[in-house]
N, CA, C and O atoms as a Tripos MOL2 file, in Angstrom:
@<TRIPOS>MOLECULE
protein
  256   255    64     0     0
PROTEIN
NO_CHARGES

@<TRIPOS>ATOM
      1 N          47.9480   82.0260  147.0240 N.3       1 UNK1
      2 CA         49.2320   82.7030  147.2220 C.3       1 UNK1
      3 C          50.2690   82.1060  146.2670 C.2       1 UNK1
      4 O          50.3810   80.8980  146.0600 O.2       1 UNK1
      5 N          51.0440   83.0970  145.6860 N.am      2 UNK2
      6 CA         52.3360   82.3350  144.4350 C.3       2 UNK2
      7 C          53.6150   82.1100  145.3840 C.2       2 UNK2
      8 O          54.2230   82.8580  146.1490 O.2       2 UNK2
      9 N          53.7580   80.8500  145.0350 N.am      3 UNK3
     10 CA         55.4670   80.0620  145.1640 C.3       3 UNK3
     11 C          56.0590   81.4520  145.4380 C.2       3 UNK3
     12 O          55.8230   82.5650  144.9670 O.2       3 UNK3
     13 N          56.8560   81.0220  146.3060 N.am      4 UNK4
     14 CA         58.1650   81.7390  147.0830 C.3       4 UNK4
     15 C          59.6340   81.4690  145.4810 C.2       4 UNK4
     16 O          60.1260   80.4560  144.9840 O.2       4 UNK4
     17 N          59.7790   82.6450  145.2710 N.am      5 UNK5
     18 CA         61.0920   82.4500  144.2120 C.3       5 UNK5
     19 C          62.4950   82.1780  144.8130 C.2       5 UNK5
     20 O          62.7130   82.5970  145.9500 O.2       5 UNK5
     21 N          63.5180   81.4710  144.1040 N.am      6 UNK6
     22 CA         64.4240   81.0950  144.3270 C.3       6 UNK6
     23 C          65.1680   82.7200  144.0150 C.2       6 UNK6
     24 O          64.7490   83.5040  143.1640 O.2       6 UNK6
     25 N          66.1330   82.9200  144.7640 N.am      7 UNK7
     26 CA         67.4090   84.4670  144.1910 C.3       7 UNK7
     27 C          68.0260   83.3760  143.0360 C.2       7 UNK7
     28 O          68.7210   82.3880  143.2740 O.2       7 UNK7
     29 N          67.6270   83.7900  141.9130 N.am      8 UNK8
     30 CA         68.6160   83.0710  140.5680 C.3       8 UNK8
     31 C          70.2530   82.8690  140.8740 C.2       8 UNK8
     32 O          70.8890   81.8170  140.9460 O.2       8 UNK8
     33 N          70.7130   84.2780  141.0310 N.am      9 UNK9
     34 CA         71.7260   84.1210  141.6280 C.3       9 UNK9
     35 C          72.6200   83.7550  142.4750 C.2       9 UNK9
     36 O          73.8310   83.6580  142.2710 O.2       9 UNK9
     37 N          71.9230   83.5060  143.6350 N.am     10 UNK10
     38 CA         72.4050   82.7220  144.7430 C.3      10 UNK10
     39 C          72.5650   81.3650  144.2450 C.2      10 UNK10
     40 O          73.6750   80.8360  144.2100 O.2      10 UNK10
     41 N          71.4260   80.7340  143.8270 N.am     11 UNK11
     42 CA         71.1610   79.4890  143.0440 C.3      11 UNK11
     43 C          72.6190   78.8650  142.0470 C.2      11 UNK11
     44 O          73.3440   77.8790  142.1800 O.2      11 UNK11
     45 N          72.5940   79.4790  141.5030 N.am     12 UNK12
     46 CA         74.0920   79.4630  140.6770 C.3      12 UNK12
     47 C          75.4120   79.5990  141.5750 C.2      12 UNK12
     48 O          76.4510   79.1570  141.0840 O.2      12 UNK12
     49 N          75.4490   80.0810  142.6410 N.am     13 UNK13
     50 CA         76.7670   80.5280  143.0940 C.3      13 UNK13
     51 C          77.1940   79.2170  144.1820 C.2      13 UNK13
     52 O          78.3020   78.7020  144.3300 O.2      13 UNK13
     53 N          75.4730   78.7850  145.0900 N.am     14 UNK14
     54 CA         75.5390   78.1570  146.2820 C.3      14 UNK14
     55 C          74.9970   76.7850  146.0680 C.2      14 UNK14
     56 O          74.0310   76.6040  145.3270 O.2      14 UNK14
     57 N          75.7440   75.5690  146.8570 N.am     15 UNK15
     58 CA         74.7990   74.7600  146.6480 C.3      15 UNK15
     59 C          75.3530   74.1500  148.0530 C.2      15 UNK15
     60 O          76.4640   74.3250  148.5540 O.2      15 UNK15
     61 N          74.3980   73.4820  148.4810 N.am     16 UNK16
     62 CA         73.5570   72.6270  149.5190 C.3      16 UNK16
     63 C          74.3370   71.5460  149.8960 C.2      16 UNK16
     64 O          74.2610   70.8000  148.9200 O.2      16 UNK16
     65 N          75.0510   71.0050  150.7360 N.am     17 UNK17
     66 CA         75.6380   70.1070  151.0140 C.3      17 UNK17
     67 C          74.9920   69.8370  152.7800 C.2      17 UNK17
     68 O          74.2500   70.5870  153.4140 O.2      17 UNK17
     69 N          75.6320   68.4210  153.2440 N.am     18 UNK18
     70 CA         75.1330   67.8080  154.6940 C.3      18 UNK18
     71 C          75.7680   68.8250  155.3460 C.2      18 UNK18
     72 O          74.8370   69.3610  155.9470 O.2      18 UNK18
     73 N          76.6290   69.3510  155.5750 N.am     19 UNK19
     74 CA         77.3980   70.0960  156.6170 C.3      19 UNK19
     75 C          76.9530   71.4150  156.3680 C.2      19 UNK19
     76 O          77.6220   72.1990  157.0400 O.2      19 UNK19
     77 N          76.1080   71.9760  155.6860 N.am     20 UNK20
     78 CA         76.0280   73.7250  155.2030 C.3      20 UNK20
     79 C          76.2210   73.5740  153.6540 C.2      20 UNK20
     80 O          76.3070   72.5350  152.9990 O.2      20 UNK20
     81 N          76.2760   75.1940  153.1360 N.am     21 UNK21
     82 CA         76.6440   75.1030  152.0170 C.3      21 UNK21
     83 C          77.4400   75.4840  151.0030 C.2      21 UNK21
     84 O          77.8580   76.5980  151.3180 O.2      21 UNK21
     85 N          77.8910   75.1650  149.9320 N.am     22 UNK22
     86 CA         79.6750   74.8190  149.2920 C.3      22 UNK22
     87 C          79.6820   76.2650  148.2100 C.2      22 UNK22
     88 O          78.7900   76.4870  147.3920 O.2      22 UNK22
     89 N          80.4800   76.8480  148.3560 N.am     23 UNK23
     90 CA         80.8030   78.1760  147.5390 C.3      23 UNK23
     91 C          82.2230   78.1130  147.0790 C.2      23 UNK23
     92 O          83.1150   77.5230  147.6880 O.2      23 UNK23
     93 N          82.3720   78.8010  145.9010 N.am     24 UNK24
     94 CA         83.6360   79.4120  144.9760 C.3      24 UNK24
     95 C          84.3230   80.1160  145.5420 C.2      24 UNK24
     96 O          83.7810   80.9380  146.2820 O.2      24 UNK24
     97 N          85.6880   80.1000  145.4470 N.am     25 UNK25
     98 CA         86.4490   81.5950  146.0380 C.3      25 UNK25
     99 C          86.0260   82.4570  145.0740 C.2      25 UNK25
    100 O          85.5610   82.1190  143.9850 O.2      25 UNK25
    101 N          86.2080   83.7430  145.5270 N.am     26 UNK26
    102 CA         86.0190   84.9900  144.8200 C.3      26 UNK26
    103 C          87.6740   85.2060  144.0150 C.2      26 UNK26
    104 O          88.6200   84.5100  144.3860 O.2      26 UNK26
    105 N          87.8120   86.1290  143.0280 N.am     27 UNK27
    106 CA         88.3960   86.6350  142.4750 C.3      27 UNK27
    107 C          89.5200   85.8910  141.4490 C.2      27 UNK27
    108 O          90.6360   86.1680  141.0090 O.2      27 UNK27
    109 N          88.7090   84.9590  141.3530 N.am     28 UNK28
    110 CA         89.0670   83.7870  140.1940 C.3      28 UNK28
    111 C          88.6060   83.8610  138.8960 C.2      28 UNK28
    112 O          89.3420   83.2140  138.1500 O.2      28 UNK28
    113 N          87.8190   84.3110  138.4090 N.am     29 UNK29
    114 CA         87.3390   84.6530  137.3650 C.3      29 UNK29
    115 C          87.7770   85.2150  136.0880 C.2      29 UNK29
    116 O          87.8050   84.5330  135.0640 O.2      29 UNK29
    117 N          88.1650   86.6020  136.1330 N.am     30 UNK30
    118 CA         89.2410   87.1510  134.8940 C.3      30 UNK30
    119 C          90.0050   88.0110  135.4560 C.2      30 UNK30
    120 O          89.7380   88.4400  136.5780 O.2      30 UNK30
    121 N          91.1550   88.4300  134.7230 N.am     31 UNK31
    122 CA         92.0170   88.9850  135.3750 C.3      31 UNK31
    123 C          93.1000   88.5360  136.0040 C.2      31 UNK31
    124 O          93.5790   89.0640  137.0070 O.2      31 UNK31
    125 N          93.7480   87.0450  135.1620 N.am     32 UNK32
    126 CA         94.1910   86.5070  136.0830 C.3      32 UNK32
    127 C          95.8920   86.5720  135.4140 C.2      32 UNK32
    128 O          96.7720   85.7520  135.6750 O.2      32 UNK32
    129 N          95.9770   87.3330  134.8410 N.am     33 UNK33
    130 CA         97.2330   87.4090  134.5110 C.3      33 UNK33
    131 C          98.4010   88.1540  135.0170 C.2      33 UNK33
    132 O          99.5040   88.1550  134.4710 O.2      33 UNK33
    133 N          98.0320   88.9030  136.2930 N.am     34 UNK34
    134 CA         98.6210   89.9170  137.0970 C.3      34 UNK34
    135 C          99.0670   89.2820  138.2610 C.2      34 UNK34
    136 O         100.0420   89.4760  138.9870 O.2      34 UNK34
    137 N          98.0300   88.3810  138.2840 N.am     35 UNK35
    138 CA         97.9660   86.8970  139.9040 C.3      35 UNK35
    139 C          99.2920   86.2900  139.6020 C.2      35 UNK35
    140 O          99.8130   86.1670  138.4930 O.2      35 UNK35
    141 N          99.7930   85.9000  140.8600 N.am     36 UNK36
    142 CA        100.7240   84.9400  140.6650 C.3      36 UNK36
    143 C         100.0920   83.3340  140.6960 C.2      36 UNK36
    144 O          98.9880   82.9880  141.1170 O.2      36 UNK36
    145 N         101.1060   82.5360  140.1430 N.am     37 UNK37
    146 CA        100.2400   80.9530  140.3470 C.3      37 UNK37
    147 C         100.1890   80.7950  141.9190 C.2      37 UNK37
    148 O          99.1410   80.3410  142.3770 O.2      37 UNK37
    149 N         101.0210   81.0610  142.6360 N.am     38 UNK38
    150 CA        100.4070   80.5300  143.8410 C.3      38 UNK38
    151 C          99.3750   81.0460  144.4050 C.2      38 UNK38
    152 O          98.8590   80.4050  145.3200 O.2      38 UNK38
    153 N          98.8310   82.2760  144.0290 N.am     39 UNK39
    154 CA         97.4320   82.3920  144.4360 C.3      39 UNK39
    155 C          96.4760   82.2420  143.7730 C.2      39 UNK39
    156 O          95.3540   82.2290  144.2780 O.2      39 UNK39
    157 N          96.7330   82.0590  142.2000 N.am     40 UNK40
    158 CA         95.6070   81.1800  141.6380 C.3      40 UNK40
    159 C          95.1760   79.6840  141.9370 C.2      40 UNK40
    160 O          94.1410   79.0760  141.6650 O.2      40 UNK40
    161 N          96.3100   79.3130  142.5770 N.am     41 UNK41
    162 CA         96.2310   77.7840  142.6880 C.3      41 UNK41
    163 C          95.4840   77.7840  144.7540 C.2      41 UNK41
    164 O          94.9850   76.7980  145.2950 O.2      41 UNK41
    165 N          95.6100   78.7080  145.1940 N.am     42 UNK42
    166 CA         95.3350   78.8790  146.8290 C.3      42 UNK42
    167 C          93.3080   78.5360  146.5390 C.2      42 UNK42
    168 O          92.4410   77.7670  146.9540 O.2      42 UNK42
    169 N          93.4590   79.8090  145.4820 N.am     43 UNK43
    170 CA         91.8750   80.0210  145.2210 C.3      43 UNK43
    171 C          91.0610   78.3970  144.6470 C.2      43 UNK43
    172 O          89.9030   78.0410  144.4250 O.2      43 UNK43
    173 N          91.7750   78.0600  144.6150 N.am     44 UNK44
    174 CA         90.9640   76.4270  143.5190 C.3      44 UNK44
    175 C          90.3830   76.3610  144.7680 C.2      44 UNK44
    176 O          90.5670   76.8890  145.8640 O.2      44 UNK44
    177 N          89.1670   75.0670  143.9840 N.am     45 UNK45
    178 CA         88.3930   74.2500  145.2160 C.3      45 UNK45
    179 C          87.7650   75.3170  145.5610 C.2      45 UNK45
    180 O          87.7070   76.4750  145.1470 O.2      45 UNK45
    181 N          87.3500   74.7800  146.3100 N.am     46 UNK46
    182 CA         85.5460   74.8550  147.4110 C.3      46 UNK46
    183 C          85.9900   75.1320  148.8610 C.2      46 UNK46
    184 O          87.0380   74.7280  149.3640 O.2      46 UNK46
    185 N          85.0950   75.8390  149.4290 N.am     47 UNK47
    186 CA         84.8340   76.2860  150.7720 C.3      47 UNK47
    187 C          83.2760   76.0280  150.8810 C.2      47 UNK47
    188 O          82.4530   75.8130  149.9920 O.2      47 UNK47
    189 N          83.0720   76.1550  152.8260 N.am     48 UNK48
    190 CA         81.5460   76.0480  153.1720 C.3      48 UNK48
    191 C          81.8280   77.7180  153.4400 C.2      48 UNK48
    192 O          82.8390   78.3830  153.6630 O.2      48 UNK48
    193 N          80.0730   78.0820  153.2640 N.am     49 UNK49
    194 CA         79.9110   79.3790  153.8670 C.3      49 UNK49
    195 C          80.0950   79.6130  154.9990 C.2      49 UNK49
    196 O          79.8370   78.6190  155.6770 O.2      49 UNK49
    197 N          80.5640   80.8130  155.8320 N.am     50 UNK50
    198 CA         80.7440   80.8270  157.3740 C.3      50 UNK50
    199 C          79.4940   80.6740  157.8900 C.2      50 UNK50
    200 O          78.5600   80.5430  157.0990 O.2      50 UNK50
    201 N          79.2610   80.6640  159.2730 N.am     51 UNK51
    202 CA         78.5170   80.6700  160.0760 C.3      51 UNK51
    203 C          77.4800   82.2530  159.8820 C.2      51 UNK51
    204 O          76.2760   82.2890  159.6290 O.2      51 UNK51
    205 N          78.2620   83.2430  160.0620 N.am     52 UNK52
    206 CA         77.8780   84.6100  160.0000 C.3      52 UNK52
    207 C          76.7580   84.6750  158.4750 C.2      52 UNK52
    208 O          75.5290   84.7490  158.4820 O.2      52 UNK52
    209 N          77.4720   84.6300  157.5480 N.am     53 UNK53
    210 CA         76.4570   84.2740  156.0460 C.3      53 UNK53
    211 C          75.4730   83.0840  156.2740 C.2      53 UNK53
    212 O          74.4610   83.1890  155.5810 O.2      53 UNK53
    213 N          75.4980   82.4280  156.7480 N.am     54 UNK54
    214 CA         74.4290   81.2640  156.5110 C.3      54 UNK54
    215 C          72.9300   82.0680  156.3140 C.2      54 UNK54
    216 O          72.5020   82.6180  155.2990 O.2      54 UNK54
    217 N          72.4680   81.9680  157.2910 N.am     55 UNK55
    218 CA         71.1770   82.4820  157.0600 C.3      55 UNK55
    219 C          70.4710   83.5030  156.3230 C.2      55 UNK55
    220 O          69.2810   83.7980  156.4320 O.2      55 UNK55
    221 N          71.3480   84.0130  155.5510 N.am     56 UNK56
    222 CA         71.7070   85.1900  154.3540 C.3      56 UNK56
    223 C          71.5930   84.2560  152.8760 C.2      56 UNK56
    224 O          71.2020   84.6720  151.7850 O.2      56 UNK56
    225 N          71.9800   83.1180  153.1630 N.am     57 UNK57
    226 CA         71.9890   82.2690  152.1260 C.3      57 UNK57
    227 C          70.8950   81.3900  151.7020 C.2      57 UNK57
    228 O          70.3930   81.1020  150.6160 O.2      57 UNK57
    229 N          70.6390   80.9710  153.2670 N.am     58 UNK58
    230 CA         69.0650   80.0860  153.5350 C.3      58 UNK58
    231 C          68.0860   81.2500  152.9160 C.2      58 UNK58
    232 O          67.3030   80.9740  152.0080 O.2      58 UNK58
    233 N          68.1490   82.0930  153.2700 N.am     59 UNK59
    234 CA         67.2490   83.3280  152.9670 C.3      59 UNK59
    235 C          66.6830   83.1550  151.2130 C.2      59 UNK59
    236 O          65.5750   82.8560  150.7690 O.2      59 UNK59
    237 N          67.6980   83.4160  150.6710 N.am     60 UNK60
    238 CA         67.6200   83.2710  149.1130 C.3      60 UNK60
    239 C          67.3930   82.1840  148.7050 C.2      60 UNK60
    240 O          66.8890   82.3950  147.6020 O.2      60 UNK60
    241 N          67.4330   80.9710  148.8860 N.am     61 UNK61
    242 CA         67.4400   80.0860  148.6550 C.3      61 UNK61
    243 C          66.3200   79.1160  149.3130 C.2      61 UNK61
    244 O          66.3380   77.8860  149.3630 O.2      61 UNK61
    245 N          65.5060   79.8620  149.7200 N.am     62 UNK62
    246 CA         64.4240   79.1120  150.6590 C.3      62 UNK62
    247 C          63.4510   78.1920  150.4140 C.2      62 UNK62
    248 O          62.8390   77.3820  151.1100 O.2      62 UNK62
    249 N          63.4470   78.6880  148.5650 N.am     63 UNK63
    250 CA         62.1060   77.7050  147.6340 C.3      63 UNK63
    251 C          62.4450   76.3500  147.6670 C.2      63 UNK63
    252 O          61.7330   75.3940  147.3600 O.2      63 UNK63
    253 N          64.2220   76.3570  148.2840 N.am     64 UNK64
    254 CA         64.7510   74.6900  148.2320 C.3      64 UNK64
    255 C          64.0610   73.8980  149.2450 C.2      64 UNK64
    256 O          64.3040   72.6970  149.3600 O.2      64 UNK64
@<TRIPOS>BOND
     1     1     2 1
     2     2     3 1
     3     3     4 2
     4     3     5 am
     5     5     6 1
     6     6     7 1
     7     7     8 2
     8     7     9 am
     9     9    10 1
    10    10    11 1
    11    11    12 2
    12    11    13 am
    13    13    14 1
    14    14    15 1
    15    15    16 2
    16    15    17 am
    17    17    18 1
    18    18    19 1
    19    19    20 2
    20    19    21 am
    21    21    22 1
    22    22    23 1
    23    23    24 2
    24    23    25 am
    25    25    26 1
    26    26    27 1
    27    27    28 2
    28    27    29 am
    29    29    30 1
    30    30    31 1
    31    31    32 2
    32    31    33 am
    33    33    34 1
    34    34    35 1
    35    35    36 2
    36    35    37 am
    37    37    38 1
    38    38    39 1
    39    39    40 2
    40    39    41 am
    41    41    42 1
    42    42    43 1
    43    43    44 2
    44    43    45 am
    45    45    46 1
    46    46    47 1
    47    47    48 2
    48    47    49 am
    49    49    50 1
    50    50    51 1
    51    51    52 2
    52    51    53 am
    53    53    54 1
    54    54    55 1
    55    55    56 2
    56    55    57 am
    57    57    58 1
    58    58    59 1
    59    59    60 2
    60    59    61 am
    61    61    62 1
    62    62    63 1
    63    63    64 2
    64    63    65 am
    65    65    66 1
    66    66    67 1
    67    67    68 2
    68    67    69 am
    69    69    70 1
    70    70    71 1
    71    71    72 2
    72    71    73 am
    73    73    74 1
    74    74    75 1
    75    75    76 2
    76    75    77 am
    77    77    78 1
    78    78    79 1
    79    79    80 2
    80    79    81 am
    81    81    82 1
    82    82    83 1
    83    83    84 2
    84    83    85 am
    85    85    86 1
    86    86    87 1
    87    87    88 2
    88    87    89 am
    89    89    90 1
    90    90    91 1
    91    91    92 2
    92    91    93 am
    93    93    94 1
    94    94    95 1
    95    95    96 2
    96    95    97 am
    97    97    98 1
    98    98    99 1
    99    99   100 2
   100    99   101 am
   101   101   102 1
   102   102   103 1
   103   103   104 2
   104   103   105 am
   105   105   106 1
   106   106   107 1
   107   107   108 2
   108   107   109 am
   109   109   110 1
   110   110   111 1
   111   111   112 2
   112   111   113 am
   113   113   114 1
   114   114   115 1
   115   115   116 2
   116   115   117 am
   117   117   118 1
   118   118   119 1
   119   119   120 2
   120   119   121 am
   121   121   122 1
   122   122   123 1
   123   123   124 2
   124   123   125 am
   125   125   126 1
   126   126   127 1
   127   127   128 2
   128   127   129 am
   129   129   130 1
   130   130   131 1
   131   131   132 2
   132   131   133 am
   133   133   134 1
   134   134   135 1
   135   135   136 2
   136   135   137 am
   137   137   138 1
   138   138   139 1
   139   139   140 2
   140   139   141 am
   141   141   142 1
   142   142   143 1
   143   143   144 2
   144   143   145 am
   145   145   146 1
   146   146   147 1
   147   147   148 2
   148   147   149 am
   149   149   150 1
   150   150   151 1
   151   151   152 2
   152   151   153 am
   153   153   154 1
   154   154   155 1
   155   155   156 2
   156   155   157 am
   157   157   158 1
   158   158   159 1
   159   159   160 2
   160   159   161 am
   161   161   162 1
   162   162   163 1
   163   163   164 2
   164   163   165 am
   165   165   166 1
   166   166   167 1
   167   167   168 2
   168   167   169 am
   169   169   170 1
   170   170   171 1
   171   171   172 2
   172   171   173 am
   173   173   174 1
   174   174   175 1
   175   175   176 2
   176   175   177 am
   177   177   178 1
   178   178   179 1
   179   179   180 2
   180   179   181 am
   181   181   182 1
   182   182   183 1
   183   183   184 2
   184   183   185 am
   185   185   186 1
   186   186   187 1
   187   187   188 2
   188   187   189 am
   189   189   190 1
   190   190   191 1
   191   191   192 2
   192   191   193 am
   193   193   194 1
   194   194   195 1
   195   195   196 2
   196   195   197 am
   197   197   198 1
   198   198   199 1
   199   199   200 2
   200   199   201 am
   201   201   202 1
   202   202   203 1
   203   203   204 2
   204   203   205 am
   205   205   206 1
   206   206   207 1
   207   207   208 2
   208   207   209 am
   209   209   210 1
   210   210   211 1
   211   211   212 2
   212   211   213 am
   213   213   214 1
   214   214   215 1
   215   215   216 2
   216   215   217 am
   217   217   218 1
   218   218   219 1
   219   219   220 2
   220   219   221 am
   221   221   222 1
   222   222   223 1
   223   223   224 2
   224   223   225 am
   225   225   226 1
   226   226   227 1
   227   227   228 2
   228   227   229 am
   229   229   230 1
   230   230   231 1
   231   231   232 2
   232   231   233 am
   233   233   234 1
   234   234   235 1
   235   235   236 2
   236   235   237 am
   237   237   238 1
   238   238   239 1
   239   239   240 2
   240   239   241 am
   241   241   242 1
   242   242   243 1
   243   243   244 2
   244   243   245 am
   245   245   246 1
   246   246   247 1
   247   247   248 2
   248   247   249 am
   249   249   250 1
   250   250   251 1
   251   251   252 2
   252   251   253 am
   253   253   254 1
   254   254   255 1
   255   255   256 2
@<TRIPOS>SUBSTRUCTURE
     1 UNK1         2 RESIDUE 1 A UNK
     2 UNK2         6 RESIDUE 1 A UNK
     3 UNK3        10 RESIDUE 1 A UNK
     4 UNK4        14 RESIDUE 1 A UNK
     5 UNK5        18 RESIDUE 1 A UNK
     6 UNK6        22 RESIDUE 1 A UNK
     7 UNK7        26 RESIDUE 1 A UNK
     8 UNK8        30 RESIDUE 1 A UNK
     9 UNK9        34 RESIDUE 1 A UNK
    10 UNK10       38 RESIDUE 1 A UNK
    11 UNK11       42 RESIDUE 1 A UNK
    12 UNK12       46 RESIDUE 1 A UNK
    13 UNK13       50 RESIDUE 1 A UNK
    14 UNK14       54 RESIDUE 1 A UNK
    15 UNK15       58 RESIDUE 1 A UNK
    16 UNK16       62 RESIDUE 1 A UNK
    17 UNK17       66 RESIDUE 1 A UNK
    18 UNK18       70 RESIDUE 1 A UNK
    19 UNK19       74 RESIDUE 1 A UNK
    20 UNK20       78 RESIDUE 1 A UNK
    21 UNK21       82 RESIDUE 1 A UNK
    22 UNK22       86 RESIDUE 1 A UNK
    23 UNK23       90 RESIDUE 1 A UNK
    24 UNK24       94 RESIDUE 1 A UNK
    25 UNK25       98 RESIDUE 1 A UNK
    26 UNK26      102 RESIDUE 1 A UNK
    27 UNK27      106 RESIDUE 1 A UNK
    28 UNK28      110 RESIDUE 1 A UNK
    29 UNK29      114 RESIDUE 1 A UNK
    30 UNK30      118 RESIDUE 1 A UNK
    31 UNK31      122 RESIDUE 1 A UNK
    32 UNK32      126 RESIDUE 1 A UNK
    33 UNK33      130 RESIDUE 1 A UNK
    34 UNK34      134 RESIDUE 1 A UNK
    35 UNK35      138 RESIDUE 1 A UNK
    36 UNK36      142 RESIDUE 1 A UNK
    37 UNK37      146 RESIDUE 1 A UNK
    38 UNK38      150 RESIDUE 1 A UNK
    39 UNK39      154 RESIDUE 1 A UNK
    40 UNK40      158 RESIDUE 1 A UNK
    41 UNK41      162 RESIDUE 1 A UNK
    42 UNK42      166 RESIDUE 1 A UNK
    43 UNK43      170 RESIDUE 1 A UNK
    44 UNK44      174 RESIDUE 1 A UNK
    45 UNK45      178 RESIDUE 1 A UNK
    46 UNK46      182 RESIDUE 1 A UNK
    47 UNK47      186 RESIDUE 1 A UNK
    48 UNK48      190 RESIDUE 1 A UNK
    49 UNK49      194 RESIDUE 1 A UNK
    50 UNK50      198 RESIDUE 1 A UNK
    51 UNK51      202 RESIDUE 1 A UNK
    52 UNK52      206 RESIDUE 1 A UNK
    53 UNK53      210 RESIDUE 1 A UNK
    54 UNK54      214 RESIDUE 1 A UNK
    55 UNK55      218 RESIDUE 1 A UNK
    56 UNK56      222 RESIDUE 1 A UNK
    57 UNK57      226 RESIDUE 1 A UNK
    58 UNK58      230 RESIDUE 1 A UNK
    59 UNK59      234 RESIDUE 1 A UNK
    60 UNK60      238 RESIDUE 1 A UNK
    61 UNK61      242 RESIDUE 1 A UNK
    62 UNK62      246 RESIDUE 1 A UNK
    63 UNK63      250 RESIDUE 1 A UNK
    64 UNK64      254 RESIDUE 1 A UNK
């Protein structure tokens, strides 16, 4: 039977920490010249995934 694949993508977005695991805010990326600074600056840093996504995440990420 072949290895279980990693979602590439998830891989890149999520990573694995003791408490759950650590994700990007969304809508940081481009486009940011319309944003005001205080919500570019809200978006910095890291969040854990909720509770509800977890196992959506474990899912993709299972080859870990």
């Amino acid at each position: 039977m072949s290895k279980a694949k990693v979602h590439s993508g998830a891989a890149k977005r999520f990573k694995k920490t003791a408490s759950g695991y650590k994700r990007k805010s969304a809508y940081k990326s481009h486009i940011l010249t319309k944003m005001t600074t205080k919500r570019k600056r809200q978006l910095r840093g890291t969040n854990l995934v909720t509770a509800a996504d977890k196992p959506g995440v474990e899912r993709m990420l299972r080859a870990n």
